[in-house]
N, CA, C and O atoms as a DFTB+ gen file, in Angstrom:
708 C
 N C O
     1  1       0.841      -1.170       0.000
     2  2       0.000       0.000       0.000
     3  2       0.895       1.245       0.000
     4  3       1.884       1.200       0.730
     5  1       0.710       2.174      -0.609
     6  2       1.295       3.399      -1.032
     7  2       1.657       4.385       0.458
     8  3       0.667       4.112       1.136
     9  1       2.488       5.329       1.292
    10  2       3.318       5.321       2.129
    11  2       1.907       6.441       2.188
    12  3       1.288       6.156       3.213
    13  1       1.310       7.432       1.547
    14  2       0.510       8.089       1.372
    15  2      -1.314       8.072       1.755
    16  3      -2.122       8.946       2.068
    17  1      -1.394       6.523       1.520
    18  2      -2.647       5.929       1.525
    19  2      -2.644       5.608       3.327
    20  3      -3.557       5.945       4.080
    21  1      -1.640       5.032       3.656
    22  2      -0.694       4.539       5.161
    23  2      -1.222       5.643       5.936
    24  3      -2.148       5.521       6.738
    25  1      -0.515       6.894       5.638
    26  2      -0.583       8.384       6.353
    27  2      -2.251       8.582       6.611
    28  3      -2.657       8.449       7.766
    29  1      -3.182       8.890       5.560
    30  2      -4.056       9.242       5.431
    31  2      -5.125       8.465       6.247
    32  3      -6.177       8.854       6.754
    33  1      -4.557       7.301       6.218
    34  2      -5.677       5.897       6.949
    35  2      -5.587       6.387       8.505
    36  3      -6.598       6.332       9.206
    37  1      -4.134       6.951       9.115
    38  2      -3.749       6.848      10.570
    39  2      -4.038       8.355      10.862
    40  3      -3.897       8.688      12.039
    41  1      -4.452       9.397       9.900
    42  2      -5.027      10.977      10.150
    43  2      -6.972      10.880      10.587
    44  3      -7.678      11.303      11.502
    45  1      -7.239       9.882       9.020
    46  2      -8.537       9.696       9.383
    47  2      -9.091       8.847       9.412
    48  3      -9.690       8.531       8.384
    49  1      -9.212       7.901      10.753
    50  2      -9.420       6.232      11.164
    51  2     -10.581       5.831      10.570
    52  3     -10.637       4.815       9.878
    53  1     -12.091       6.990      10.916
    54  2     -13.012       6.509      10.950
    55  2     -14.263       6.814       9.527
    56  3     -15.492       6.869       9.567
    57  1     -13.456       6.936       8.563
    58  2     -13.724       7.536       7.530
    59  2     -15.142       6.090       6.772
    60  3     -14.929       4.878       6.809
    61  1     -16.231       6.642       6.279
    62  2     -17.128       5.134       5.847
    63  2     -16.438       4.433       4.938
    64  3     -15.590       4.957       4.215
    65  1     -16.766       3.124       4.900
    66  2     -16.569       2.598       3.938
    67  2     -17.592       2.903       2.338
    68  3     -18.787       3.175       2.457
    69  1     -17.145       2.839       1.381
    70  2     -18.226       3.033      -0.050
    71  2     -18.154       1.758      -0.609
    72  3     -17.150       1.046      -0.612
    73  1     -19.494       1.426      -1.190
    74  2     -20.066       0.327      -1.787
    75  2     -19.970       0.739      -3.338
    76  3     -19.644       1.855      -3.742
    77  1     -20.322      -0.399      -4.156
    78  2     -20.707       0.008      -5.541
    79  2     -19.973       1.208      -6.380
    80  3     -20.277       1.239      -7.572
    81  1     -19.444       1.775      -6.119
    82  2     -18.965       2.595      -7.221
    83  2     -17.667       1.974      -7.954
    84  3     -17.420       2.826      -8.807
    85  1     -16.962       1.224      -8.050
    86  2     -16.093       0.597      -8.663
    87  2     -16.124      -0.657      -8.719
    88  3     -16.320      -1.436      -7.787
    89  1     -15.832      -1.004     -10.370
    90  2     -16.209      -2.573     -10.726
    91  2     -14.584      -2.674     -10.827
    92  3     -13.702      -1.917     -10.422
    93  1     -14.535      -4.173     -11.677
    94  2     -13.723      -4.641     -11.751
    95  2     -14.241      -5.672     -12.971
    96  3     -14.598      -6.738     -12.467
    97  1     -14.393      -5.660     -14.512
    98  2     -14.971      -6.504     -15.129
    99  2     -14.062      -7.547     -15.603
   100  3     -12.872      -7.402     -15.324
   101  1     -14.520      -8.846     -16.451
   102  2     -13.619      -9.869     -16.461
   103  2     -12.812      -9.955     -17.303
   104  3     -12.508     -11.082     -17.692
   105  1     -11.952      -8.361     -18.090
   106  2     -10.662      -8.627     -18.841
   107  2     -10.370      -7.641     -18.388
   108  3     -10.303      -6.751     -19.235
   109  1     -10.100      -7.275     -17.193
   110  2      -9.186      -6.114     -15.669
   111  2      -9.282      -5.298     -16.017
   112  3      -8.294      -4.568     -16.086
   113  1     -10.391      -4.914     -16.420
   114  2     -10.521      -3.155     -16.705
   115  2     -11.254      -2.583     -15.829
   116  3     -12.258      -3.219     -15.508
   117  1     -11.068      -1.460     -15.268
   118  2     -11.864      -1.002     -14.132
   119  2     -12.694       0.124     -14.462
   120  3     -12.396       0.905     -15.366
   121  1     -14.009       0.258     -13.563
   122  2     -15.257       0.793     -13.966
   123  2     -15.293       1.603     -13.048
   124  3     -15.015       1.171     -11.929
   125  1     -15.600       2.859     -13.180
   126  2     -16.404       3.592     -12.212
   127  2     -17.978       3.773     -11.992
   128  3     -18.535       3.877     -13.085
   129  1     -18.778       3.835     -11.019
   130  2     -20.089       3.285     -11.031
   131  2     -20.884       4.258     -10.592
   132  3     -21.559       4.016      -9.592
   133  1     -20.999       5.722     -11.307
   134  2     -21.913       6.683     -10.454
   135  2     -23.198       6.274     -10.030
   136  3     -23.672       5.258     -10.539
   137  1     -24.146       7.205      -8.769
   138  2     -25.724       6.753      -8.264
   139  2     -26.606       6.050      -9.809
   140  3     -27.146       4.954      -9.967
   141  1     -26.474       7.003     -10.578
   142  2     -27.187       7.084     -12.062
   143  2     -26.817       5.489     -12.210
   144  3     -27.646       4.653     -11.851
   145  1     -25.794       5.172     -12.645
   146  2     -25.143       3.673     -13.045
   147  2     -25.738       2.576     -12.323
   148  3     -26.559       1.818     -12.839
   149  1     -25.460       2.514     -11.513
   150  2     -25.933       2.018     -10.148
   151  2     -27.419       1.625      -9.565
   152  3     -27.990       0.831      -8.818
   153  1     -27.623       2.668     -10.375
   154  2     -29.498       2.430     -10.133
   155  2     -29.950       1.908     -11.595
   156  3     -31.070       2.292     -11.933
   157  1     -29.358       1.214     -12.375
   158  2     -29.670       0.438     -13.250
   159  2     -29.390      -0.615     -13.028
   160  3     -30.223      -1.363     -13.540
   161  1     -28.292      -1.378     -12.283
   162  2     -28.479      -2.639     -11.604
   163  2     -27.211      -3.103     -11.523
   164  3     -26.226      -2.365     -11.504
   165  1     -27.181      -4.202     -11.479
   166  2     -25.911      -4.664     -11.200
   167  2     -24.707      -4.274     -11.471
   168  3     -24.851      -3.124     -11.887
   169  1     -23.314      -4.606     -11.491
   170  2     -22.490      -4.215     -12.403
   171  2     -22.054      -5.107     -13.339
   172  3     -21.163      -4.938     -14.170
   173  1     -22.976      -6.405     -13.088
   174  2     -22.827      -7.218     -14.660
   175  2     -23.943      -6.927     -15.302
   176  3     -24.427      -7.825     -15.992
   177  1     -24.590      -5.692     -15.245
   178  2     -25.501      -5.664     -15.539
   179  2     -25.345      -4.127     -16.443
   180  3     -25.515      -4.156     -17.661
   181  1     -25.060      -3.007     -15.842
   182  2     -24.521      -1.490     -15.995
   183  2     -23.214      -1.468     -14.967
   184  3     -23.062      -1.455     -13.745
   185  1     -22.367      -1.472     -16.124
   186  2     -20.941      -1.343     -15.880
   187  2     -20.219       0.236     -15.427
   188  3     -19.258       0.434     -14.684
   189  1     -20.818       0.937     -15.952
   190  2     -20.395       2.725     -15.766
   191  2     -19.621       2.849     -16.801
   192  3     -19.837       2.201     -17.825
   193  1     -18.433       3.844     -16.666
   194  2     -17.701       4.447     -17.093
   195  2     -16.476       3.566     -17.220
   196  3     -16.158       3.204     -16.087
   197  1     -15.658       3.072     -18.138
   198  2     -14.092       2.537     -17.560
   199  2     -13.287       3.744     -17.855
   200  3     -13.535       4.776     -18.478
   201  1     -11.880       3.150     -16.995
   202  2     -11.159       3.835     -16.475
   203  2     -10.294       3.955     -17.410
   204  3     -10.018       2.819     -17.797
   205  1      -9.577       4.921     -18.119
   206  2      -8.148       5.251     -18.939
   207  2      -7.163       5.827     -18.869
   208  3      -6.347       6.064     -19.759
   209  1      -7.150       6.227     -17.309
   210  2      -6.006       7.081     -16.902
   211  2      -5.162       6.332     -16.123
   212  3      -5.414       5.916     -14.992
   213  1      -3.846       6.117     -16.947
   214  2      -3.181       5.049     -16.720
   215  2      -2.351       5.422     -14.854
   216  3      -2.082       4.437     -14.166
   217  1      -2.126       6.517     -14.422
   218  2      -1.629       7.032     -13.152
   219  2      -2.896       6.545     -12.121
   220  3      -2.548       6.037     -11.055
   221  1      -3.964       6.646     -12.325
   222  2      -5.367       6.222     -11.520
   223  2      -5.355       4.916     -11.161
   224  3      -5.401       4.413     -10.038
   225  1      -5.254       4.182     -12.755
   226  2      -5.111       2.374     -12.632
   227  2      -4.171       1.796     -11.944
   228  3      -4.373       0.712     -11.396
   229  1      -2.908       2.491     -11.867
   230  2      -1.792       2.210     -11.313
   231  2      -2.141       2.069      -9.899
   232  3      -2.345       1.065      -9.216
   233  1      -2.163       3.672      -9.548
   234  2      -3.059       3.897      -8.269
   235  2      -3.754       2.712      -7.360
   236  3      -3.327       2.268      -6.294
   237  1      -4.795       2.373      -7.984
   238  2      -5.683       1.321      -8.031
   239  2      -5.276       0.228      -7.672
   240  3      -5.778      -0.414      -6.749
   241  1      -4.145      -0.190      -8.472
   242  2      -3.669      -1.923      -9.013
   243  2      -2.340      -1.538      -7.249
   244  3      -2.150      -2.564      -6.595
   245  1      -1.861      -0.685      -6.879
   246  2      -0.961      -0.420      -5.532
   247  2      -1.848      -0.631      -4.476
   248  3      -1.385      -1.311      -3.560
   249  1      -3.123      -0.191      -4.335
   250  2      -4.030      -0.176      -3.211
   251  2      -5.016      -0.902      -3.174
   252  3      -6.018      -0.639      -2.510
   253  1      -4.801      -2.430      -4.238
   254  2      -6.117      -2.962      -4.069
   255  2      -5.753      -4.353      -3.220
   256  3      -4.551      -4.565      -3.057
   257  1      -6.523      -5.139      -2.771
   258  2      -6.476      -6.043      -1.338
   259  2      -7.870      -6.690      -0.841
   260  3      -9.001      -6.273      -0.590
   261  1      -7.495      -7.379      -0.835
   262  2      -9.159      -8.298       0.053
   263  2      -9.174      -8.328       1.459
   264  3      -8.310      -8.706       2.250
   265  1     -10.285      -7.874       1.636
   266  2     -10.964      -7.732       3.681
   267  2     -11.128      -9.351       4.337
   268  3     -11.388     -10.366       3.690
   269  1     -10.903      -9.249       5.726
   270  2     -10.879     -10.826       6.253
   271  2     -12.296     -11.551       5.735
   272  3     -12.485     -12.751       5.931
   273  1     -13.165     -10.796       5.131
   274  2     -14.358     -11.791       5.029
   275  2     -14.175     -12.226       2.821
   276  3     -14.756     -13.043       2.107
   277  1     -13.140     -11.210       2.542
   278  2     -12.986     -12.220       1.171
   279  2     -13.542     -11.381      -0.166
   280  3     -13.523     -11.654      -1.366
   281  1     -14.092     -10.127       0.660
   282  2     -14.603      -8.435      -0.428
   283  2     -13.191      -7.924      -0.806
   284  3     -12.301      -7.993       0.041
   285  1     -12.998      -7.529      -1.759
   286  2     -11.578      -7.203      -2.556
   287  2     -12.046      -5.601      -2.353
   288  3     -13.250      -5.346      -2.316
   289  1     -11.090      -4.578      -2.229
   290  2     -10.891      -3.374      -2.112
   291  2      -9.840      -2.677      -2.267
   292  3      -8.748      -3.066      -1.853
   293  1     -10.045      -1.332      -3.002
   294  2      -9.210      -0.288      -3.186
   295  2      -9.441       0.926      -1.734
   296  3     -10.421       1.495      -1.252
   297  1      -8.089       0.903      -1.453
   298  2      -7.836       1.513      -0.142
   299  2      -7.521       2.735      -0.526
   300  3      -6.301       2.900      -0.565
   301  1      -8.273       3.839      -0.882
   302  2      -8.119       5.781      -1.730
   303  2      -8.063       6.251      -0.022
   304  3      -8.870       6.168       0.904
   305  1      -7.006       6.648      -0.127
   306  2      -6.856       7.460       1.148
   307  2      -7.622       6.723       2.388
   308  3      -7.757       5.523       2.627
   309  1      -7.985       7.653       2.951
   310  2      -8.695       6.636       4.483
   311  2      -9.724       6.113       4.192
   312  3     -10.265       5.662       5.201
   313  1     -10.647       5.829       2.709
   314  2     -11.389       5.463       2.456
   315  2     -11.413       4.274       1.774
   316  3     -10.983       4.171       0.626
   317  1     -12.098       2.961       2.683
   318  2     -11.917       1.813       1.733
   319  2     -13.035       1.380       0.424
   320  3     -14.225       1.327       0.734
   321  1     -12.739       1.149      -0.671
   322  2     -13.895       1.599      -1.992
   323  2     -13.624       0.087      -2.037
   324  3     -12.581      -0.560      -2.122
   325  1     -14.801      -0.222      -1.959
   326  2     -14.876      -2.144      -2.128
   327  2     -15.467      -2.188      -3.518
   328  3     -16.302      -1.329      -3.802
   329  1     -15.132      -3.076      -4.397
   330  2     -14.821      -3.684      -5.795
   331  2     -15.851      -4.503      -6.429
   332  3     -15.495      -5.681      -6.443
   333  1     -16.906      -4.329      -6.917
   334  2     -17.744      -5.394      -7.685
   335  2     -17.043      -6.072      -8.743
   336  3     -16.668      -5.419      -9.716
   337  1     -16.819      -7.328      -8.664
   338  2     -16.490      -7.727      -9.284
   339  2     -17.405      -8.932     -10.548
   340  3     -18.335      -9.699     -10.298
   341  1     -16.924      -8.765     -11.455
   342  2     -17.739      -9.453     -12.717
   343  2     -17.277     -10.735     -12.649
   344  3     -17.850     -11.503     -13.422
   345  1     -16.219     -11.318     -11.805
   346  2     -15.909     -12.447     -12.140
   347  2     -15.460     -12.886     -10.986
   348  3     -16.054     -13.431     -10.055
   349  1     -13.499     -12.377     -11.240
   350  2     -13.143     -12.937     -10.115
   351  2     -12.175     -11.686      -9.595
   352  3     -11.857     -10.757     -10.337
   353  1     -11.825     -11.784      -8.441
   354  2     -10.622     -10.778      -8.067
   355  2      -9.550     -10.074      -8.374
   356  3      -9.111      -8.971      -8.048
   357  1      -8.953     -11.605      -9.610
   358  2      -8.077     -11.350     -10.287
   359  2      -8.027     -11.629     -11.851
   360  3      -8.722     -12.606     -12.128
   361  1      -7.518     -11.159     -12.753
   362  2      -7.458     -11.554     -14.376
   363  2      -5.860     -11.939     -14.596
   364  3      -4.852     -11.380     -14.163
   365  1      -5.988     -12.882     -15.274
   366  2      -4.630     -13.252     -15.628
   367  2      -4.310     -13.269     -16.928
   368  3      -5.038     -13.805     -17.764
   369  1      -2.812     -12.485     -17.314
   370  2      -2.561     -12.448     -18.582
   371  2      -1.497     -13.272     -18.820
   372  3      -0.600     -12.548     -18.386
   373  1      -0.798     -14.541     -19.301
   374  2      -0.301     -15.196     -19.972
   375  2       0.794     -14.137     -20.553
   376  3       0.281     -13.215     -21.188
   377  1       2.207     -14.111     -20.445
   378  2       3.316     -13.511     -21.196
   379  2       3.930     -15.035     -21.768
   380  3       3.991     -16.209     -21.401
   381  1       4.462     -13.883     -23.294
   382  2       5.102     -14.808     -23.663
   383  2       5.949     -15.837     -23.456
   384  3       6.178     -16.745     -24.255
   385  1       6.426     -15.690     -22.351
   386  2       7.649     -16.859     -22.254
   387  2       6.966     -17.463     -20.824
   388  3       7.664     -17.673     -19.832
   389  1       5.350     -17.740     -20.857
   390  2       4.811     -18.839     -20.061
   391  2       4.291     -18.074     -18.857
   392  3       3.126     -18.408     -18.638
   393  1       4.853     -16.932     -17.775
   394  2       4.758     -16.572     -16.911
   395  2       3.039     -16.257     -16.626
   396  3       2.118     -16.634     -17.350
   397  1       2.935     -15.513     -15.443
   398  2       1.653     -15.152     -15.095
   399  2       1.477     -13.909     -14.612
   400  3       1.993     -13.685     -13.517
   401  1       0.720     -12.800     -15.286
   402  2       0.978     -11.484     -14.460
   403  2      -0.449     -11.153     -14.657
   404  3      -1.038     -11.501     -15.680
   405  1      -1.214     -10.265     -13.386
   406  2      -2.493     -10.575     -12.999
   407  2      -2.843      -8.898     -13.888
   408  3      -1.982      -8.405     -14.616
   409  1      -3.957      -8.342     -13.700
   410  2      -4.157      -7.412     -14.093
   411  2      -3.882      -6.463     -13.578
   412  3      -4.585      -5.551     -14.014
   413  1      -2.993      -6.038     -12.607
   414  2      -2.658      -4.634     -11.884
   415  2      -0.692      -5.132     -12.070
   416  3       0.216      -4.574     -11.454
   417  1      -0.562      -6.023     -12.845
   418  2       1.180      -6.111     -12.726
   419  2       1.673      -6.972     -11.680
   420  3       2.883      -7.085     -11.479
   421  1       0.914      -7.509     -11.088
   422  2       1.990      -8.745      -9.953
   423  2       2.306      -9.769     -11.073
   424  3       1.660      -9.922     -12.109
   425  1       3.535     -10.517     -10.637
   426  2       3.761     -11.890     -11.227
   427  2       3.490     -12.792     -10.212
   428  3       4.152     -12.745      -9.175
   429  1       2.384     -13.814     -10.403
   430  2       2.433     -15.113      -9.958
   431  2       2.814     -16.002     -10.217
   432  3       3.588     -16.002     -11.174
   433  1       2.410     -17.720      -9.308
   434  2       2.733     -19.264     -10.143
   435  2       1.675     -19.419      -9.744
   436  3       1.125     -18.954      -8.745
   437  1       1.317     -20.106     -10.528
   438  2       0.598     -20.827     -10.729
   439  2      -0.266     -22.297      -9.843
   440  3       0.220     -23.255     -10.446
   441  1      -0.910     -22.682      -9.142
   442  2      -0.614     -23.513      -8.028
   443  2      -1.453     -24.987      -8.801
   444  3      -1.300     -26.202      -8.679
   445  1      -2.402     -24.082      -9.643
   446  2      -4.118     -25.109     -10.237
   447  2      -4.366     -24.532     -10.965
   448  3      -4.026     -23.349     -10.988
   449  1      -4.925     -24.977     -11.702
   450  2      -5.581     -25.169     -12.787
   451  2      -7.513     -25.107     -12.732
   452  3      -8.056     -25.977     -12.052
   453  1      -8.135     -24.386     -13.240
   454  2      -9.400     -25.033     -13.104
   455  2     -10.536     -24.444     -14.266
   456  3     -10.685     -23.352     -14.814
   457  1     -11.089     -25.466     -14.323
   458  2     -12.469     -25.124     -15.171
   459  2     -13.810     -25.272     -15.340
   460  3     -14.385     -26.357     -15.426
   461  1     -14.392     -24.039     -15.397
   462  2     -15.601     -24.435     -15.104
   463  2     -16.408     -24.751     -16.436
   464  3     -15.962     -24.636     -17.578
   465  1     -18.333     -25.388     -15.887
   466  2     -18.925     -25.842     -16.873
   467  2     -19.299     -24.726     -18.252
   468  3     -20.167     -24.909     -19.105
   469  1     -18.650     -23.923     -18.177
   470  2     -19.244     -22.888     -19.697
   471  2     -17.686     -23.191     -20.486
   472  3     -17.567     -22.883     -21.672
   473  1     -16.638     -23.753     -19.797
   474  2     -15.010     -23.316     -20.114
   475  2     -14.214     -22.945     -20.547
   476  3     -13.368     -23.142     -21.419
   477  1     -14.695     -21.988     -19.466
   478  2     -14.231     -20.538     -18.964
   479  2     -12.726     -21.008     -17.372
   480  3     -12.974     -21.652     -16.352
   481  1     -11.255     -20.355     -17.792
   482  2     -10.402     -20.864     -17.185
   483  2      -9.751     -20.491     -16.460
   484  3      -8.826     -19.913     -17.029
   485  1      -9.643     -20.461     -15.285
   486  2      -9.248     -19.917     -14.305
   487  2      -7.969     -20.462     -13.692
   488  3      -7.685     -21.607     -14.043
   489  1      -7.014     -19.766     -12.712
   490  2      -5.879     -20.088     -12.246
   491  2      -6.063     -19.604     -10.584
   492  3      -6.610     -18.614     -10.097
   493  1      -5.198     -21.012      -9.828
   494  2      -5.648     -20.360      -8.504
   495  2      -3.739     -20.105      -8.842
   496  3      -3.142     -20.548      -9.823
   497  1      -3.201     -19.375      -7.836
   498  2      -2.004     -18.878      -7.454
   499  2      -1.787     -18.916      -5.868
   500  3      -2.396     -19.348      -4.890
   501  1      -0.430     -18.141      -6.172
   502  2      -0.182     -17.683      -4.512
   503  2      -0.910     -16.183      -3.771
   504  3      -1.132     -15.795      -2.625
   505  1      -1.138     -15.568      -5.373
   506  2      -1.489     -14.384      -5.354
   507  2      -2.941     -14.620      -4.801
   508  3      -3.332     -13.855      -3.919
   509  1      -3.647     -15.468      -5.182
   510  2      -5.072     -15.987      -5.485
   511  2      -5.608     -16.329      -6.260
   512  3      -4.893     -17.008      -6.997
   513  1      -7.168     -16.211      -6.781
   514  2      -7.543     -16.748      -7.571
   515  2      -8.088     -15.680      -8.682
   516  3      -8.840     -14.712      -8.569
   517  1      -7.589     -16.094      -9.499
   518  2      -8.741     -15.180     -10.986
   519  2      -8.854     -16.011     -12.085
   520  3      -8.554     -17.204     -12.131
   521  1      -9.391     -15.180     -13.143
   522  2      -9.904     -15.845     -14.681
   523  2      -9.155     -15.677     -15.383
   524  3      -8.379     -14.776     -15.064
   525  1      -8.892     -16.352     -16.688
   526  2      -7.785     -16.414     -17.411
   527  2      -8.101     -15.149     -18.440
   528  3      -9.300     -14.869     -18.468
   529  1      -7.649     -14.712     -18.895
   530  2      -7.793     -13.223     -19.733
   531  2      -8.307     -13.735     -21.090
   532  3      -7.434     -14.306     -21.743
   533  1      -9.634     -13.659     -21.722
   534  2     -10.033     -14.312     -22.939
   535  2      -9.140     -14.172     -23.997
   536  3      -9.335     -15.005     -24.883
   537  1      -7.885     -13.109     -24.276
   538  2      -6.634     -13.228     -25.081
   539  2      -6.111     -14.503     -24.908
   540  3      -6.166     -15.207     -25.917
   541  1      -5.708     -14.911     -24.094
   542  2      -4.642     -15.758     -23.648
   543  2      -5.397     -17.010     -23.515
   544  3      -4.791     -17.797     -22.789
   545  1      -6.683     -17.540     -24.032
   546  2      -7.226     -18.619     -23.608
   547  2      -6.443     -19.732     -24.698
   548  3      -6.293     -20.907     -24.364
   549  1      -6.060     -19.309     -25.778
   550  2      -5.116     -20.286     -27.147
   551  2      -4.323     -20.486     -26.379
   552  3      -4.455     -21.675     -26.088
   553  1      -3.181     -19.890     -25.577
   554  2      -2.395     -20.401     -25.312
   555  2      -2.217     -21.007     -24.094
   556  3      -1.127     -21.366     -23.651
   557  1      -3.310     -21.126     -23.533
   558  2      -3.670     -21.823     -22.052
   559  2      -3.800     -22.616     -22.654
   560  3      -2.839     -23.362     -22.463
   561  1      -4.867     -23.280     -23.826
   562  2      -4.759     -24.497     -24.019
   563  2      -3.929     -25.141     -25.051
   564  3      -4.154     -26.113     -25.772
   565  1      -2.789     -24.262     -24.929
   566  2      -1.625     -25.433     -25.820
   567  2      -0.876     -25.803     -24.120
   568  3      -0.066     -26.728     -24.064
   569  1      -1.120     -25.254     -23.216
   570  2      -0.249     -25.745     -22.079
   571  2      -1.303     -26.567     -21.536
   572  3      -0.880     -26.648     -20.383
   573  1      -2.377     -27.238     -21.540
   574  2      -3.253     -28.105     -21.803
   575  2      -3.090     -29.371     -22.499
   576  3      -3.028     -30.553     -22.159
   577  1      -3.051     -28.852     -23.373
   578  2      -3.248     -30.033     -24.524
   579  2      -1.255     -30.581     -24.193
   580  3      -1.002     -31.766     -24.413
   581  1      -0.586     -30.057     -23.915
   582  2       0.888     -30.491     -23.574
   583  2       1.331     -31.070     -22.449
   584  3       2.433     -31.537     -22.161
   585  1      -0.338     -30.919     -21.455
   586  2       0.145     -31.603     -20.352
   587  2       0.574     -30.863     -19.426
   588  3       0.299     -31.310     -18.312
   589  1       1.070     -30.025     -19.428
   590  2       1.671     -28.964     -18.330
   591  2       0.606     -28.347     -17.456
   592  3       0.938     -28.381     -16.271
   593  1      -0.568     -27.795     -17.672
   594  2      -1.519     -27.904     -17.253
   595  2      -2.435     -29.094     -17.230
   596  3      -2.533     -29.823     -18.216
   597  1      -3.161     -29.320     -16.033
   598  2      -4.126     -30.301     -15.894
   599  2      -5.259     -29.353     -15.078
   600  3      -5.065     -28.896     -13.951
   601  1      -6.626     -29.128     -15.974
   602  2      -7.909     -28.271     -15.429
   603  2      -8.497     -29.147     -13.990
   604  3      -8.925     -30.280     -14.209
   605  1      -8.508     -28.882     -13.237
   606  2      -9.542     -29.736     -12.378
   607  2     -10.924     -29.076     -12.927
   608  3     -10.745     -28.319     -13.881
   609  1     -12.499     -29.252     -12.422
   610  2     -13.304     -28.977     -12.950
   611  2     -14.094     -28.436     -11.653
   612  3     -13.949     -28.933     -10.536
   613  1     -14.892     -27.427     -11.922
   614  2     -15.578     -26.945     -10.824
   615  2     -16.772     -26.135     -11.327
   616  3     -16.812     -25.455     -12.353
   617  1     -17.826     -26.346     -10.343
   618  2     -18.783     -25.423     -11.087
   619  2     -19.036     -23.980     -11.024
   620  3     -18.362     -23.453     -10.139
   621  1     -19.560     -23.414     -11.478
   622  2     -19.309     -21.631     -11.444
   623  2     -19.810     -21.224     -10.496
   624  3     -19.594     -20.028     -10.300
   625  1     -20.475     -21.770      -9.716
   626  2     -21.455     -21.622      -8.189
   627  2     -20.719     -21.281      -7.499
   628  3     -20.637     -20.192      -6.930
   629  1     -19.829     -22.502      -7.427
   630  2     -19.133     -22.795      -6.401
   631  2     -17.886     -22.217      -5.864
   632  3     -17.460     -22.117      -4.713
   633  1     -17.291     -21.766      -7.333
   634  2     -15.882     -20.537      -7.290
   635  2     -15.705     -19.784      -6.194
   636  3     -14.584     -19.733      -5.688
   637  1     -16.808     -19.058      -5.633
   638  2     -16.453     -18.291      -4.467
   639  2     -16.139     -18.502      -3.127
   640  3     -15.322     -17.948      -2.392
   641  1     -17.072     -19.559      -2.909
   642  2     -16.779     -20.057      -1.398
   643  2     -15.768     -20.837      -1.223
   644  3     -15.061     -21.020      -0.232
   645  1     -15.747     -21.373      -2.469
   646  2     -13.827     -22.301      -2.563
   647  2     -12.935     -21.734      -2.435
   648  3     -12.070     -22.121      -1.650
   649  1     -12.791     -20.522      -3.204
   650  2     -11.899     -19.466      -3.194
   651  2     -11.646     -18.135      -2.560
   652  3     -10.847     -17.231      -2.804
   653  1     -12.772     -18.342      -1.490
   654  2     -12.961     -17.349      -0.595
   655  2     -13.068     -15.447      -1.047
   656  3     -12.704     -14.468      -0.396
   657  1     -13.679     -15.544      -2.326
   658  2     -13.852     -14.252      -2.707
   659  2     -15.652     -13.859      -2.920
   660  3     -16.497     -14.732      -3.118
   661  1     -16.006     -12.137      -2.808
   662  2     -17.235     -12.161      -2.412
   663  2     -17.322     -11.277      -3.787
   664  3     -16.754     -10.185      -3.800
   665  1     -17.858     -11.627      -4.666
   666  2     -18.332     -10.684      -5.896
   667  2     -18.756      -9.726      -5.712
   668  3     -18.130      -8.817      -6.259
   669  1     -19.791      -9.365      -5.027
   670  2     -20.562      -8.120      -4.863
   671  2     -20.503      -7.659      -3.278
   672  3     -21.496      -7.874      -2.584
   673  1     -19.575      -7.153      -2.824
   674  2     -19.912      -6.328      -1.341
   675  2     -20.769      -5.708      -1.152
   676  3     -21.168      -5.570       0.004
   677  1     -21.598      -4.882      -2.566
   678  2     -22.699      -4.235      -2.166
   679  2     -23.701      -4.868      -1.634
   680  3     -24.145      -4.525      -0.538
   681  1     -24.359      -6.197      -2.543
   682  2     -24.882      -7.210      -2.121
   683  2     -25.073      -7.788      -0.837
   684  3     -26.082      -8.200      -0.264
   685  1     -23.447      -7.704      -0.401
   686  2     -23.827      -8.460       0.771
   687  2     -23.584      -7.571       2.042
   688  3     -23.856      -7.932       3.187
   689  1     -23.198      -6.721       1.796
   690  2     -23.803      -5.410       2.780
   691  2     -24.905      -4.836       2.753
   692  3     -25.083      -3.868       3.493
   693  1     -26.081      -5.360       1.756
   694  2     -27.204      -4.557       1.891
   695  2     -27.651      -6.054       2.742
   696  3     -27.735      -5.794       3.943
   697  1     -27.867      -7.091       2.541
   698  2     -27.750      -8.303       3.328
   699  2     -27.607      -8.369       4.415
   700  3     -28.471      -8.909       5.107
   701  1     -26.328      -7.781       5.027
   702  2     -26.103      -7.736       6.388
   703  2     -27.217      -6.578       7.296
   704  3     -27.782      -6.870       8.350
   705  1     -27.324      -5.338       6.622
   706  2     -28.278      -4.351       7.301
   707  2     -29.626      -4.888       6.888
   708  3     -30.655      -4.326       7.263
């Protein structure tokens, strides 16, 4: 987390948390989600605005992190902005020479393999878990078809509670109240 974001958290402790205004859709592009947006429905549903300011994304991809219950969040100053996500937490892009780098620039390994019933392909890591970047799905399955990968199979239900991530915080904070 940024030395800045640190400062700001320990000036102003008790600052709310915000719901819904930032997605996260399933080839790592990030959304902003005004009231207007928002009151059209989901964010797989009305996505908002995406984001193109590459200093913001950066921003973003430094301060983002999952809460002990498994809601992924961007930490903007003392304010934690929790993440709808379209899929999964993380997107993974395939570089050429095999590696794994998620959509904000970490490099992972790889730990599993998995796929679900539409197949659609996902990677768990050390980092965690996300979806494979629909670019890179050819060459997921030449590391497939070579053996190097082996998919286990799972159903799309089930992704979250296996993997301990919560798609919609808004959801389940309107849930909790």
């Amino acid at each position: 987390m940024d030395d800045l974001v640190q400062q700001a958290m320990a000036k102003w402790p008790n600052v709310p948390d915000c719901y819904g205004w930032l997605g996260l859709d399933a080839r790592g592009d990030w959304y902003m989600r005004d009231d207007a947006v928002q009151a059209l429905g989901p964010f797989t549903k009305s996505k908002g605005s995406r984001l193109v300011h590459e200093k913001l994304i950066a921003f973003i991809g430094r301060n983002y992190a999952p809460d002990k219950q498994g809601q992924w969040f961007f930490q903007n100053g003392p304010q934690r902005v929790y993440v709808e996500l379209e899929a999964t937490p993380w997107i993974w892009r395939l570089q050429p020479d095999g590696s794994i780098q998620s959509h904000v620039g970490h490099l992972a390994r790889m730990q599993r393999c998995i796929v679900d019933e539409h197949g659609r392909l996902y990677l768990d890591t050390e980092q965690g878990f996300g979806l494979v970047h629909t670019q890179d799905v050819l060459q997921a399955a030449n590391l497939i078809e070579a053996g190097i990968w082996v998919p286990q199979e799972v159903l799309t239900r089930e992704l979250p509670e296996r993997f301990a991530y919560i798609r919609s915080p808004q959801q389940a904070q309107k849930i909790q109240t």
